[in-house]
N, C-alpha and C positions, 0 to 999 in steps of 0.2 A: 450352790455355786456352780456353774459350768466349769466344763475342762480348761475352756478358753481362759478364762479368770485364775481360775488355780494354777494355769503354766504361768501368766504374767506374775503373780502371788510368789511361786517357785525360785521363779528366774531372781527376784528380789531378795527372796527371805534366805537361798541356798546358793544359787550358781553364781552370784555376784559376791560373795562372801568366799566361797572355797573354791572355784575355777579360775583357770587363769583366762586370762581374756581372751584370747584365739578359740579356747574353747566355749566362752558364752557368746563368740560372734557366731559360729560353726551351730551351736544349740538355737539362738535365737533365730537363725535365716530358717532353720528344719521346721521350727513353731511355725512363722507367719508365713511360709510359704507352702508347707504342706499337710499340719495337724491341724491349725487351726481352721482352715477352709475348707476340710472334711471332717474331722470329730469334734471340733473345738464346739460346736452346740450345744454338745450334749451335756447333759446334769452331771456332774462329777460322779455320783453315786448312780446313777444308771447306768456305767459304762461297763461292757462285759468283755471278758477274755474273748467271747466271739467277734463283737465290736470291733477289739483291738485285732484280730485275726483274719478280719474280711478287710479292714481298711490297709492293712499289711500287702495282703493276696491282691487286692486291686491298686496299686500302687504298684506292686511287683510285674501285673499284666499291661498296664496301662502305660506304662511311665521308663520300664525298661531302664531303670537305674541298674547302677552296678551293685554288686554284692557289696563291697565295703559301705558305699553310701546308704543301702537300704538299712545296713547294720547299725549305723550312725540313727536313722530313724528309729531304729530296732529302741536304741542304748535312751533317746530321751524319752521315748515314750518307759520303758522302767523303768528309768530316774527318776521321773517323777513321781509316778507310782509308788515306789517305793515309799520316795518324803510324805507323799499321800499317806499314806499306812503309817506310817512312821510320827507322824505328827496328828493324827484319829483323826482326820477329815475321810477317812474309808474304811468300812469292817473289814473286809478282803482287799487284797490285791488283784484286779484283775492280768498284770501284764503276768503273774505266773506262768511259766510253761509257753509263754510266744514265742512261735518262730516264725524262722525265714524259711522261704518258698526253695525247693530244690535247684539250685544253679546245674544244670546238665554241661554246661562250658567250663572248663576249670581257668580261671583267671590266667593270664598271659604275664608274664615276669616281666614288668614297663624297666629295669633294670639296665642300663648301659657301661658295658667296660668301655673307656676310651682309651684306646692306643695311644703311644706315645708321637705319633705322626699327627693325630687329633691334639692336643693336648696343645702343640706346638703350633697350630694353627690358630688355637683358642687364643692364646698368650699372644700370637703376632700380631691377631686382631686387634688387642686391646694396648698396644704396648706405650700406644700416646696420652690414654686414658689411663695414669697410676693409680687412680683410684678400686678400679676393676680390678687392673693388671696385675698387683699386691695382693688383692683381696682373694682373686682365683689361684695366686702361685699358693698364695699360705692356705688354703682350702686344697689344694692340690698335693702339698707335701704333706698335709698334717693329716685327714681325713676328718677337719672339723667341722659343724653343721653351720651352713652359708648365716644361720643370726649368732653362732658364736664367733664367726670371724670376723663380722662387723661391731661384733660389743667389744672386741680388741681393744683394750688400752695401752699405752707405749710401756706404764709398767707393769702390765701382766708380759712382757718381754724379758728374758731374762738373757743378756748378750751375750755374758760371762759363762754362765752353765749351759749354757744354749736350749734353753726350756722356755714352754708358754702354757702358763696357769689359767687354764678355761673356769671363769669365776661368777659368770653373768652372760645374760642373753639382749641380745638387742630387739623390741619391739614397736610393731607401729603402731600406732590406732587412731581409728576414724575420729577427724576433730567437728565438735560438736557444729552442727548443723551443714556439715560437706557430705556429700558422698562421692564414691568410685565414679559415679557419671554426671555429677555435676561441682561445678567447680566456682567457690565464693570468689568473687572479683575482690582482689588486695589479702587473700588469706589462703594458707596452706589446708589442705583436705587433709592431713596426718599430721601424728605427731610424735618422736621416737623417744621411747624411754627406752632402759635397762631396764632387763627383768631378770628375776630365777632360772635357774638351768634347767632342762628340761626333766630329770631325774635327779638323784640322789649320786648315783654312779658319774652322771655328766661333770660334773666339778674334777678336775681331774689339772694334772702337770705333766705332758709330756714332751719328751725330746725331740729336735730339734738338729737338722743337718746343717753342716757348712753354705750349702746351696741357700738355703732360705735366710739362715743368720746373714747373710753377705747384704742379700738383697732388702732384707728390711733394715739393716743397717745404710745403705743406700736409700733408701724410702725416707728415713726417717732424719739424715744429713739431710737432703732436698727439703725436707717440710724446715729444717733452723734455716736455711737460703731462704724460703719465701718467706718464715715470718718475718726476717733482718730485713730482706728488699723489699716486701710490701708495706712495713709500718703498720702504719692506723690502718690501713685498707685488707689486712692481712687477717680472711674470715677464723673465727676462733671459734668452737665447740664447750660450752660448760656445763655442767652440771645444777639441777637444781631440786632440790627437795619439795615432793608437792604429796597432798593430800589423795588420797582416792577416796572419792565422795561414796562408792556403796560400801568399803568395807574399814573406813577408819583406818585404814592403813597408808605407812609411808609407801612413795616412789618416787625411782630418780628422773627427770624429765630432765631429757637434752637438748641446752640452747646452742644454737647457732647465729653469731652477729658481728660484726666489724668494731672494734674499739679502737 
């Protein structure tokens, strides 16, 4: 079997069953766009620690990636390896003992405090767009990650105790046969489910100031005005239970439609 064969084999038998899906987009782009068009020839069982450690070093001179990204390449090529080993399609493991190439730059902290004179400008921009406007103010008070503010639902709101239960993630994914740069005439390129939190620790209830209870309580009177004034024309968001065809597993897909 080639490498080539065995990461597709992989990607099916392991990453589609126990990864969440951002992460087999993220594994799958690193396969077809940079292992397989340099190692992916090779015999599964011909492949050597040095193999994997010149195709590392030339990627690292050549390509000029970043240390996290080269790490990312680091991490599928032993993942698989490992399921290799793991599953006797290999005696040894070759990814043992691989590393990355000495970074002499120490990474720059991409990290931005915004002042509160920033902040105010952000909000003023957005302030006719409540969609944004809402979703940056609650992201701004709470310190919640931009897909747990969008997986928001009115009853993970608690008015009364002034609390909000992060219970679920909002995700997209590429709908079958769309991509990023071309776009199906009369169909949407994505499509948002709910997903799991990103951790164990993310699941979490916390508090809540005057300042934001106010305002989503304003958010959220405006949204009973337009359902009442729009009628039947008044877009509505549902939930729907669907299959995920590689791991027999449920998920919730969310529709959006006018009734």
């Amino acid at each position: 079997m080639s490498y080539s064969d065995f990461l597709d084999y992989w990607l099916e038998n392991y990453c589609y069953i126990n990864l969440k899906y951002h992460t087999i987009e993220g594994y799958s782009n690193i396969i077809k766009n940079h292992i397989k068009p340099n190692i992916g020839y090779f015999r599964l069982s011909q492949i050597t620690r040095s193999t994997l450690q010149e195709f590392i070093n030339k990627i690292y001179v050549n390509k000029s990636f970043s240390k996290n990204f080269l790490n990312n390449i680091k991490k599928v090529i032993k993942g698989s390896f490992i399921y290799a080993y793991e599953t006797d399609f290999i005696k040894v493991n070759p990814a043992i003992g691989l590393k990355l190439p000495k970074y002499d730059i120490p990474p720059e902290d991409p990290a931005h405090i915004f002042t509160n004179e920033e902040i105010n400008l952000i909000l003023d921009r957005f302030k006719n767009n409540h969609c944004v406007y809402y979703a940056f103010l609650t992201a701004y008070c709470t310190g919640l990650r931009i897909a747990e503010v969008f997986a928001l639902t009115w009853d993970d709101i608690d008015f009364y105790n002034k609390t909000i239960s992060i219970n679920k993630n909002i995700l997209k994914k590429n709908q079958a046969g769309g991509t990023r740069q071309r776009h199906i005439s009369g169909n949407s390129t994505t499509v948002w489910y709910f997903g799991t939190c990103k951790t164990e620790t993310s699941y979490r209830t916390i508090p809540i100031g005057d300042t934001l209870v106010n305002a989503l309580k304003e958010y959220k009177q405006e949204q009973e005005e337009h359902r009442k004034n729009y009628g039947d024309t008044y877009m509505k968001h549902y939930k729907k239970t669907v299959i995920n065809p590689y791991n027999n597993k449920q998920e919730i897909k969310i529709i959006k439609c006018t009734c």
